[in-house]
DRENTORKOL-3810 file (N, C-alpha, C; in nm, 4 decimals):
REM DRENTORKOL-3810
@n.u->0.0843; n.v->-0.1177; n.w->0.0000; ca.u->0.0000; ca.v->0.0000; ca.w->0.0000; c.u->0.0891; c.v->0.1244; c.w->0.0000
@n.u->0.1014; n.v->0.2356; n.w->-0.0740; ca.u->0.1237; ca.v->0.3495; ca.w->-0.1158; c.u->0.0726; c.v->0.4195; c.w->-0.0220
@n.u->0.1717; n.v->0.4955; n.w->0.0471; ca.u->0.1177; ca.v->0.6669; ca.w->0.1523; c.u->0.1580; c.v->0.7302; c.w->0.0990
@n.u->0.0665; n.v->0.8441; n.w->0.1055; ca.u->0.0671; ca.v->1.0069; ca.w->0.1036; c.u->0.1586; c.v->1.0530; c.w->0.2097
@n.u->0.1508; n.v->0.9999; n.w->0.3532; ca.u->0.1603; ca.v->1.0456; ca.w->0.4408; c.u->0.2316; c.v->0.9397; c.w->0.5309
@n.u->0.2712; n.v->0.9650; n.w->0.6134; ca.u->0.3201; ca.v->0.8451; ca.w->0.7018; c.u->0.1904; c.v->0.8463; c.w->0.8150
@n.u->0.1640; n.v->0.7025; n.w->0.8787; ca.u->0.0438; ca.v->0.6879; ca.w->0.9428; c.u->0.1009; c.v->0.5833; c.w->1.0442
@n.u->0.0578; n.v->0.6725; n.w->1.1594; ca.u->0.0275; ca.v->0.6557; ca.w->1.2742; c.u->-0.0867; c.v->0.5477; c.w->1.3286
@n.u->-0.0762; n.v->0.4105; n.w->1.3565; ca.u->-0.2107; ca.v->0.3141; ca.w->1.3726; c.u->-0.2276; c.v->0.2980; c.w->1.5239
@n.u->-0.3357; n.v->0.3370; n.w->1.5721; ca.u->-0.3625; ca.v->0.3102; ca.w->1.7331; c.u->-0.5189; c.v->0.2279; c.w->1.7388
@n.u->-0.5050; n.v->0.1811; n.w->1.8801; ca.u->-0.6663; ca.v->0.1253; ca.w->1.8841; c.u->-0.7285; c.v->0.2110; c.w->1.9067
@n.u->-0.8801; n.v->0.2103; n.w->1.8095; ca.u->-0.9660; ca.v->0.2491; ca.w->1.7975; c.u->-1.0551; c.v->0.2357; c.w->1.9039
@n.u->-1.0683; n.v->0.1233; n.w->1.9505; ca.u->-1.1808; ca.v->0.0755; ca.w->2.1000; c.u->-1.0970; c.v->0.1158; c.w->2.1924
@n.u->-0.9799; n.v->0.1560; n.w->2.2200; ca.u->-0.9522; ca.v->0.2155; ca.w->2.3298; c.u->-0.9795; c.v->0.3883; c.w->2.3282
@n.u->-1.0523; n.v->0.3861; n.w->2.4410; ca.u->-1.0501; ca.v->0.5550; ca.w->2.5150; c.u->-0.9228; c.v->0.6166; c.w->2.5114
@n.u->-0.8678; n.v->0.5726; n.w->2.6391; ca.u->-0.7102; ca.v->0.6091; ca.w->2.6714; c.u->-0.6033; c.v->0.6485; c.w->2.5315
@n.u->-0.6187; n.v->0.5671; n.w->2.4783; ca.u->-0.5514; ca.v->0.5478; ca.w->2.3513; c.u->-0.5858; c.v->0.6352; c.w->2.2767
@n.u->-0.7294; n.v->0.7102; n.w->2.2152; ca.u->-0.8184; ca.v->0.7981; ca.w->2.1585; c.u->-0.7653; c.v->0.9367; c.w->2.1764
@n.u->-0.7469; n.v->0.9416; n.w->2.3693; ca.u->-0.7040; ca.v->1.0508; ca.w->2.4436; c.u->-0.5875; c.v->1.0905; c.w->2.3649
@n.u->-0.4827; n.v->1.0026; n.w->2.4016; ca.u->-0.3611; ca.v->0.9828; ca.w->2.3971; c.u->-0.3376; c.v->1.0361; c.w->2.2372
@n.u->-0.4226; n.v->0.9727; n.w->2.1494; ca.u->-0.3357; ca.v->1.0234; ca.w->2.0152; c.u->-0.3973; c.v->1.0954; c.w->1.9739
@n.u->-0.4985; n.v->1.1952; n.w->2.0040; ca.u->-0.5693; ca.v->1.3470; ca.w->2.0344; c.u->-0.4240; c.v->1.4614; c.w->2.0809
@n.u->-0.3946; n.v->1.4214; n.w->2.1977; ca.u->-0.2395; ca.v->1.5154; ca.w->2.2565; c.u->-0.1403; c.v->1.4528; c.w->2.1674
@n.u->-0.1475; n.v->1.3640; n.w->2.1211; ca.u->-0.0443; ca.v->1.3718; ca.w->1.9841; c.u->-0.0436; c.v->1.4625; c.w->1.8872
@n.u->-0.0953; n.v->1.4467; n.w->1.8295; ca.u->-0.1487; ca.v->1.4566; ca.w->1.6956; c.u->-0.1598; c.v->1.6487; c.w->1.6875
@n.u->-0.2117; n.v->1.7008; n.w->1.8335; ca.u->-0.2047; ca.v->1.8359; ca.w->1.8182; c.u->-0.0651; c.v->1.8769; c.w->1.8437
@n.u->0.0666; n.v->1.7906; n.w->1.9106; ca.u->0.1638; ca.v->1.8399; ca.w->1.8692; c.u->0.2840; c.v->1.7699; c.w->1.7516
@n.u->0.2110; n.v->1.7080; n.w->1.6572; ca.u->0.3069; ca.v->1.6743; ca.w->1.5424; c.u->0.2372; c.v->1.7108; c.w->1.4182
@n.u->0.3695; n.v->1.7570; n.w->1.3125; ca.u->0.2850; ca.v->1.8520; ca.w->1.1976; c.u->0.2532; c.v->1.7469; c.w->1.1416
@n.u->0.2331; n.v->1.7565; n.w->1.0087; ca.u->0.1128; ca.v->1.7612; ca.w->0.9128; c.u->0.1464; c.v->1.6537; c.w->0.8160
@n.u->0.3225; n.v->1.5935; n.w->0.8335; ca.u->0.3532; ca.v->1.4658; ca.w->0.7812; c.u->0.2898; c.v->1.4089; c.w->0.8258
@n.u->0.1980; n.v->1.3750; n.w->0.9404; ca.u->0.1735; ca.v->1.2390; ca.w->1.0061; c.u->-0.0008; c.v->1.2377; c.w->0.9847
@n.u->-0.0420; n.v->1.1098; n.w->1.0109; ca.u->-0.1730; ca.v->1.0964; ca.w->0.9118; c.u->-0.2177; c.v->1.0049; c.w->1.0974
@n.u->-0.3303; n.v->1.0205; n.w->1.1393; ca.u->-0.3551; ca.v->0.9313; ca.w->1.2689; c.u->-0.5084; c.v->0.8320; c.w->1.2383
@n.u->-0.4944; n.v->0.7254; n.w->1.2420; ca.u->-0.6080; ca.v->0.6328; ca.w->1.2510; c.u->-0.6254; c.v->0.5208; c.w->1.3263
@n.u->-0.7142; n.v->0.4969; n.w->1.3673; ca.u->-0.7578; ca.v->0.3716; ca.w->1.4076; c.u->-0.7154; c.v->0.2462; c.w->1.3327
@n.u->-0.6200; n.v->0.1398; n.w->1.3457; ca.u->-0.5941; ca.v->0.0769; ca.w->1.3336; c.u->-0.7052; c.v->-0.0469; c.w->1.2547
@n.u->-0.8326; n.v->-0.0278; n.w->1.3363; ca.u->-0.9553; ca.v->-0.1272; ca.w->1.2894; c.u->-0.9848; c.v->-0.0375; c.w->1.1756
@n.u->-0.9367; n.v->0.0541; n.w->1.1073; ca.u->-1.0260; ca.v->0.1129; ca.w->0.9807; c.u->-0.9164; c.v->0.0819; c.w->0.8658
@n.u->-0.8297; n.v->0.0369; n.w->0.8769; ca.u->-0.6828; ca.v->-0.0057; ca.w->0.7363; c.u->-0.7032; c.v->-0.1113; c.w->0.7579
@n.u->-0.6215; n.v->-0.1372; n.w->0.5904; ca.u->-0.6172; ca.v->-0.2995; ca.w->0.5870; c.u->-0.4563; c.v->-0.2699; c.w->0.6103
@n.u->-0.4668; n.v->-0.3299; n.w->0.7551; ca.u->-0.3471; ca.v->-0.3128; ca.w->0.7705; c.u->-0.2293; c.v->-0.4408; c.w->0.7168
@n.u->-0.3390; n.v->-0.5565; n.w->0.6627; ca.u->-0.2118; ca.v->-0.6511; ca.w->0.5774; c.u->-0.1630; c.v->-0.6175; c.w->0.4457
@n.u->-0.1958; n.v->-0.4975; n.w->0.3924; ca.u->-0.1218; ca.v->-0.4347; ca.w->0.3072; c.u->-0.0130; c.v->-0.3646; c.w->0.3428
@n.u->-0.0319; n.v->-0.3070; n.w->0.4856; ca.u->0.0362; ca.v->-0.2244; ca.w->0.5131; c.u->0.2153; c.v->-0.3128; c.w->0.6039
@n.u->0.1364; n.v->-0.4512; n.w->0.6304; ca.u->0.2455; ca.v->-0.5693; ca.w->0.6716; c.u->0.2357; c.v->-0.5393; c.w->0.8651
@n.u->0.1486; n.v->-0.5048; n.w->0.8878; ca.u->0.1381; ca.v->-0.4695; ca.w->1.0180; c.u->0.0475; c.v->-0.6298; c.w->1.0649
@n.u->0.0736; n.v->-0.6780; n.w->1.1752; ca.u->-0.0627; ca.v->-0.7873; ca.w->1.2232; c.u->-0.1249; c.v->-0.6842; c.w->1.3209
@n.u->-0.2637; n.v->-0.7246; n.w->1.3588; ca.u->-0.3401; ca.v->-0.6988; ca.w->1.4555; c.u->-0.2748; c.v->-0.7098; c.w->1.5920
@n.u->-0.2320; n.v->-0.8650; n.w->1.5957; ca.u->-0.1465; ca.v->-0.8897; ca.w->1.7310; c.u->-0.0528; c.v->-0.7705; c.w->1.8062
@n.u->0.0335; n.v->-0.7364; n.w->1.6884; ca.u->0.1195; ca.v->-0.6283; ca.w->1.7219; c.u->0.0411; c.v->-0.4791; c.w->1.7822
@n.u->-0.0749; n.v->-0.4917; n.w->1.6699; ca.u->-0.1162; ca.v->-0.3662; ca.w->1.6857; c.u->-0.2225; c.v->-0.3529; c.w->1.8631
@n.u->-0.2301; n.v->-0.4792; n.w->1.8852; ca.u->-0.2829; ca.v->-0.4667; ca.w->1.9951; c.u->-0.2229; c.v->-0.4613; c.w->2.1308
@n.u->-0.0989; n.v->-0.4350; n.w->2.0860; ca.u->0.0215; ca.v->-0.3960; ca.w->2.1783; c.u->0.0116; c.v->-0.2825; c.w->2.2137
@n.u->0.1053; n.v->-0.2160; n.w->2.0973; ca.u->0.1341; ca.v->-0.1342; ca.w->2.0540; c.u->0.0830; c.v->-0.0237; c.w->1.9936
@n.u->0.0802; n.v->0.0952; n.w->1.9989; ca.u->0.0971; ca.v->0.1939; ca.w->1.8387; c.u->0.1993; c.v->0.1580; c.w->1.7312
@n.u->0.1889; n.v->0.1576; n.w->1.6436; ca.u->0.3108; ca.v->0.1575; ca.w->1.4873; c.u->0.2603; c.v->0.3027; c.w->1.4578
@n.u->0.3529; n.v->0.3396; n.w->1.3526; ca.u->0.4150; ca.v->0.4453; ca.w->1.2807; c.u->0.5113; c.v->0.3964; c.w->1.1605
@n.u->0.3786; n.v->0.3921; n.w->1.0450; ca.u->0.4726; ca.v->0.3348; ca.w->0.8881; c.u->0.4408; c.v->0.4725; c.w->0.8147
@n.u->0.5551; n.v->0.4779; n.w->0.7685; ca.u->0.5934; ca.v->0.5856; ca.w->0.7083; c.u->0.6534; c.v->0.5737; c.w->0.5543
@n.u->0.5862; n.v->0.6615; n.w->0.4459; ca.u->0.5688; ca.v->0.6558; ca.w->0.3094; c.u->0.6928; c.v->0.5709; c.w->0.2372
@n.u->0.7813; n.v->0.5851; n.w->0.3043; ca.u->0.9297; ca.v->0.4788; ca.w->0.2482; c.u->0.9549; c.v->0.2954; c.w->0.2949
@n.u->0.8253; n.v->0.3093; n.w->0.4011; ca.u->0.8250; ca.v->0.1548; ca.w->0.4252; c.u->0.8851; c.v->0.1373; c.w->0.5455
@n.u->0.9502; n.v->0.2130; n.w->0.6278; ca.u->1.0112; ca.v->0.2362; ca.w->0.7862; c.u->0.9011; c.v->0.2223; c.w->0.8919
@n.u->0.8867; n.v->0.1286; n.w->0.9993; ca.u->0.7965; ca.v->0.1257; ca.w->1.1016; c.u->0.8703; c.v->0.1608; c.w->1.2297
@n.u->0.7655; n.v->0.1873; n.w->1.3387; ca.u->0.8742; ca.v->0.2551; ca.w->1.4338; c.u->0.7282; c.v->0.1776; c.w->1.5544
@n.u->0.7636; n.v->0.1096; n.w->1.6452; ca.u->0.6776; ca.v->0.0604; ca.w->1.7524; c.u->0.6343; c.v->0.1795; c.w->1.8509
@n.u->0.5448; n.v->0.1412; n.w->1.9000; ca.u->0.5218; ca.v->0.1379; ca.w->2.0731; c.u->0.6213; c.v->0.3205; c.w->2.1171
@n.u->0.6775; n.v->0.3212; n.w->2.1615; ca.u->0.7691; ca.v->0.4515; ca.w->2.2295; c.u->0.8170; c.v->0.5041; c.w->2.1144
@n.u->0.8880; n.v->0.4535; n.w->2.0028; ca.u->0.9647; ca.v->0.4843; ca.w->1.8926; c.u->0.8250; c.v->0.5727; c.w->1.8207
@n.u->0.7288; n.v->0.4986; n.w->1.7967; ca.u->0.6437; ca.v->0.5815; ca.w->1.6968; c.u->0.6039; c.v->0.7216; c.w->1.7544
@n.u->0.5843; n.v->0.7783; n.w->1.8891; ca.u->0.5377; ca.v->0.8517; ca.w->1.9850; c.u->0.6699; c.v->0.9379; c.w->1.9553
@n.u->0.7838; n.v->0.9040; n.w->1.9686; ca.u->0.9327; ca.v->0.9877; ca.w->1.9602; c.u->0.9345; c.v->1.0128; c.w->1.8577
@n.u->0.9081; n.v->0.9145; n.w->1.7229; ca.u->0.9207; ca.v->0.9981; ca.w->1.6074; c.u->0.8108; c.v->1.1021; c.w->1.5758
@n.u->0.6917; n.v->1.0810; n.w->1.5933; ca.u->0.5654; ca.v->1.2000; ca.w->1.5742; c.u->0.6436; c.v->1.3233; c.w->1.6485
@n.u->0.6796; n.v->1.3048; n.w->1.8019; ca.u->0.6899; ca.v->1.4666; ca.w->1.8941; c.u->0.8349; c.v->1.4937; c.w->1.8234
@n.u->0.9268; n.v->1.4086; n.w->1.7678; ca.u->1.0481; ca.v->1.4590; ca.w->1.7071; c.u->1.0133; c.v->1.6160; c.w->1.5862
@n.u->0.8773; n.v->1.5579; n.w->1.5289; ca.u->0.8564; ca.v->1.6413; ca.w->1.3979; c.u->0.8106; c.v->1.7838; c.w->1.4502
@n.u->0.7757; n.v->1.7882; n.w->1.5732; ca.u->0.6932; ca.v->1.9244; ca.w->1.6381; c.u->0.7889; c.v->2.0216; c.w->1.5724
@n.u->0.6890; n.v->2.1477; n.w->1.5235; ca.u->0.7604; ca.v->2.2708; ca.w->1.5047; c.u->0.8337; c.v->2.3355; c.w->1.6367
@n.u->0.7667; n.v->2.2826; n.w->1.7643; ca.u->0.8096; ca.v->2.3019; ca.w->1.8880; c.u->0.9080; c.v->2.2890; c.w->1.9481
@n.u->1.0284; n.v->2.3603; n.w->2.0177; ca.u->1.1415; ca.v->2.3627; ca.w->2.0384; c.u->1.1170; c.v->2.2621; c.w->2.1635
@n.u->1.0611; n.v->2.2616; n.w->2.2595; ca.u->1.0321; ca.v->2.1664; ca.w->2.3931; c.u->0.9364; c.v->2.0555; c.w->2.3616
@n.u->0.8447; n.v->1.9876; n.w->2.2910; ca.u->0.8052; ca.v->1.9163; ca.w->2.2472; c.u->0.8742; c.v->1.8330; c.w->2.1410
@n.u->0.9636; n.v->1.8943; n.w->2.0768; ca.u->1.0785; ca.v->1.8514; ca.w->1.9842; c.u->1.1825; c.v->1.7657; c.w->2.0407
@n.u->1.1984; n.v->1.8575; n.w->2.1573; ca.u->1.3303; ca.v->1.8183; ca.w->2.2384; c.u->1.2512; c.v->1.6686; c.w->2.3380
@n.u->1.1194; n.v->1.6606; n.w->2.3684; ca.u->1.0858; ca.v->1.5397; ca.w->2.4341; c.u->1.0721; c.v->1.4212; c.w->2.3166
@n.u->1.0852; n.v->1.4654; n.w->2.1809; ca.u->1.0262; ca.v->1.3508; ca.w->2.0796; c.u->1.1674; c.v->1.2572; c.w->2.0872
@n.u->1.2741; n.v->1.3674; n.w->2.0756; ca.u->1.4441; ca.v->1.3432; ca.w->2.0729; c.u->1.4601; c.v->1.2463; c.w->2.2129
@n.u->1.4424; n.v->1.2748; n.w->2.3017; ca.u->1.4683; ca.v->1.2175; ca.w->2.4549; c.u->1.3771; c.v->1.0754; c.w->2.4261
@n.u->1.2781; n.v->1.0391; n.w->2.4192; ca.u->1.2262; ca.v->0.9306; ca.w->2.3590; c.u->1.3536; c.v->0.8213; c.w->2.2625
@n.u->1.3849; n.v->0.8968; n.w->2.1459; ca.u->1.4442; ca.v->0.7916; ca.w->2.0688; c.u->1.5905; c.v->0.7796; c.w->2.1192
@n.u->1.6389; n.v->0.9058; n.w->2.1989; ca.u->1.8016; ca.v->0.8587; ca.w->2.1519; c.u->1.8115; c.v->0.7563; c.w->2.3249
@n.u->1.9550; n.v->0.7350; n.w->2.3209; ca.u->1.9809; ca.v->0.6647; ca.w->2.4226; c.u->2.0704; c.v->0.8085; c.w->2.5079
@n.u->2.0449; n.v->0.8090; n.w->2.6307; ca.u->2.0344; ca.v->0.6749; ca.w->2.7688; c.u->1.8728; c.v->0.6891; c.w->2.8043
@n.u->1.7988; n.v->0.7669; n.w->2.7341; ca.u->1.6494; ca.v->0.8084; ca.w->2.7867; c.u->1.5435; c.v->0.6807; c.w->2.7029
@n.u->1.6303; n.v->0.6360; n.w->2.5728; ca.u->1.5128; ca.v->0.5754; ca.w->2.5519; c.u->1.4641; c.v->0.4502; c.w->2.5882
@n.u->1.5967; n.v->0.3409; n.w->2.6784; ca.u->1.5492; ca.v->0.2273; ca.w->2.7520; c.u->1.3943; c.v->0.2790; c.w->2.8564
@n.u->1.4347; n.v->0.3563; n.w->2.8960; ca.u->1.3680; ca.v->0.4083; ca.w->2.9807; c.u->1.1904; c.v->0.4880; c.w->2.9564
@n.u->1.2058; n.v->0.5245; n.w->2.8189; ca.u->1.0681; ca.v->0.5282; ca.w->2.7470; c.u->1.0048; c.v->0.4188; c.w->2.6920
@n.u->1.0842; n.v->0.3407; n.w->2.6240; ca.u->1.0503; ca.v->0.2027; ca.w->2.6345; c.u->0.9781; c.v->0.0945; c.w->2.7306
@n.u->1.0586; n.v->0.1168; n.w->2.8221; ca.u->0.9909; ca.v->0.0354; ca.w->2.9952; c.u->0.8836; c.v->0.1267; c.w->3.0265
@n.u->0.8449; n.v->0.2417; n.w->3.0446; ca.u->0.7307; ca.v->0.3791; ca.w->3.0749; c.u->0.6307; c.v->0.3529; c.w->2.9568
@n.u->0.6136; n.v->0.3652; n.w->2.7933; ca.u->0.5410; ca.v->0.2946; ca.w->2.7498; c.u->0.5193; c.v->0.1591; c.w->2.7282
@n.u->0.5175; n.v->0.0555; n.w->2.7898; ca.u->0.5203; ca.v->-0.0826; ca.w->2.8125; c.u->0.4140; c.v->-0.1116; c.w->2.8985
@n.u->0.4612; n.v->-0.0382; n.w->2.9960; ca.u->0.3929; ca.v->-0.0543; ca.w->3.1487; c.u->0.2502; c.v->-0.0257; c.w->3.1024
@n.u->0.2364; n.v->0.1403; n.w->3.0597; ca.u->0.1228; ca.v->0.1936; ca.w->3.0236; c.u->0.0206; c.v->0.1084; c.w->2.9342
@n.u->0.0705; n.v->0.0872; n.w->2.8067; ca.u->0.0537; ca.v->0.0291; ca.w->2.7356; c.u->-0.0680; c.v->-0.1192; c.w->2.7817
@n.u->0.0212; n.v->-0.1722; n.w->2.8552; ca.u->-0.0469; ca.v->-0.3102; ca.w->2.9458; c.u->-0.1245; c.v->-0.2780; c.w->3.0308
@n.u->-0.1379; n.v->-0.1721; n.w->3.0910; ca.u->-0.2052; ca.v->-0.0516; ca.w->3.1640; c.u->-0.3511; c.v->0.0005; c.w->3.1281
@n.u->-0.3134; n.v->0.0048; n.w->3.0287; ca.u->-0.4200; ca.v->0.1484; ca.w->2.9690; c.u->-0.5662; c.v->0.0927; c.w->3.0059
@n.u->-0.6218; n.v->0.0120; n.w->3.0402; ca.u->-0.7700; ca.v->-0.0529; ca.w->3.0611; c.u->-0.7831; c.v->0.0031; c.w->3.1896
@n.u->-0.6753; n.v->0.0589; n.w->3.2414; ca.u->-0.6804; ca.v->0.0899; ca.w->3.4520; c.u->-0.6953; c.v->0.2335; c.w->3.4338
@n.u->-0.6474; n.v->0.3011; n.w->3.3047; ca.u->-0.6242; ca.v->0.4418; ca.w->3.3076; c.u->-0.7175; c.v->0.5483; c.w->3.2788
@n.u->-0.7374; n.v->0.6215; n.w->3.3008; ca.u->-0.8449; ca.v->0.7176; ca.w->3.1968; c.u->-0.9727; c.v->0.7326; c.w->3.3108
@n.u->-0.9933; n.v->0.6107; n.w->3.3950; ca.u->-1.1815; ca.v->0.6214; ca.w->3.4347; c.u->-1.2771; c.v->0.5136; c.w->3.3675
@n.u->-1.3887; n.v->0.5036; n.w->3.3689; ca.u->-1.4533; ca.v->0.4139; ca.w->3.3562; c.u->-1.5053; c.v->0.3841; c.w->3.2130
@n.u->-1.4663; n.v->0.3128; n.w->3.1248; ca.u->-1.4595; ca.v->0.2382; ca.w->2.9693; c.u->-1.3456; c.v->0.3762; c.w->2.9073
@n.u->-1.2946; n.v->0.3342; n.w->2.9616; ca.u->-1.1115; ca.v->0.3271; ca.w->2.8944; c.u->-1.0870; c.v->0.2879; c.w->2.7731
@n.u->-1.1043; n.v->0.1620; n.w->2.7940; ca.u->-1.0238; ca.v->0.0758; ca.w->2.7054; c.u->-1.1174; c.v->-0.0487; c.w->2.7144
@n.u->-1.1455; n.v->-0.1449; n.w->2.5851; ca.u->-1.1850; ca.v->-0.2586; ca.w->2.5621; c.u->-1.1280; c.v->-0.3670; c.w->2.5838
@n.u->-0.9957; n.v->-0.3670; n.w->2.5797; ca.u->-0.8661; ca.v->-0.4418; ca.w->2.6257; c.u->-0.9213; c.v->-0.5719; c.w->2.7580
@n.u->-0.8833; n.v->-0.6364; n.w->2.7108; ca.u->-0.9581; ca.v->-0.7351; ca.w->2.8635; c.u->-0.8752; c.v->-0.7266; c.w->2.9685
@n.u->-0.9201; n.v->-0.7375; n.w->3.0895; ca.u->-0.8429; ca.v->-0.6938; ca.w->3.1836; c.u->-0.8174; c.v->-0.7924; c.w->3.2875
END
């Protein structure tokens, strides 16, 4: 499948997640494309469901995927924003990004506890 845009795939039945790539999305420009994961065919795109029910991905028009913390670092990397820029950077590089890695993980496995009441569809 051919992008315009590089695209951002999150769950759709999650709240938290909804939230979450809402405060994205208002700070990364206009390369990045955000959808619900349940609305692509995402076996064009070479993504499984499994993964995606991890994770967020971030495939981008050259065929590059970026997981879970990586996709989140590359979106806030693109901010026109000098301090939102600088947190997209702290995400990917090292010694910060073991550490965003383990922080979205947790969450991630999390997110059904987070937010308040129907969060997330996620079984718990």
């Amino acid at each position: 499948m051919a992008l315009d845009k590089d695209l951002f795939l999150y769950d759709g039945d999650c709240g938290f997640c909804a939230r979450s790539v809402a405060w994205l999305s208002a700070r990364t420009d206009t390369s990045v494309t955000f959808s619900p994961w349940q609305r692509v065919d995402i076996d064009a795109l070479g993504v499984s469901a499994a993964d995606l029910e991890k994770q967020a991905v971030l495939v981008t028009t050259d065929g590059r995927r970026f997981d879970g913390h990586l996709a989140f670092g590359e979106c806030l990397r693109r901010s026109p924003k000098r301090d939102t820029n600088l947190l997209g950077r702290l995400i990917l590089e090292q010694p910060t990004r073991e550490v965003s890695r383990w922080v979205y993980g947790w969450v991630a496995k999390n997110r059904h506890r987070l937010g308040g009441q129907a969060a997330c569809s996620v079984p718990r």
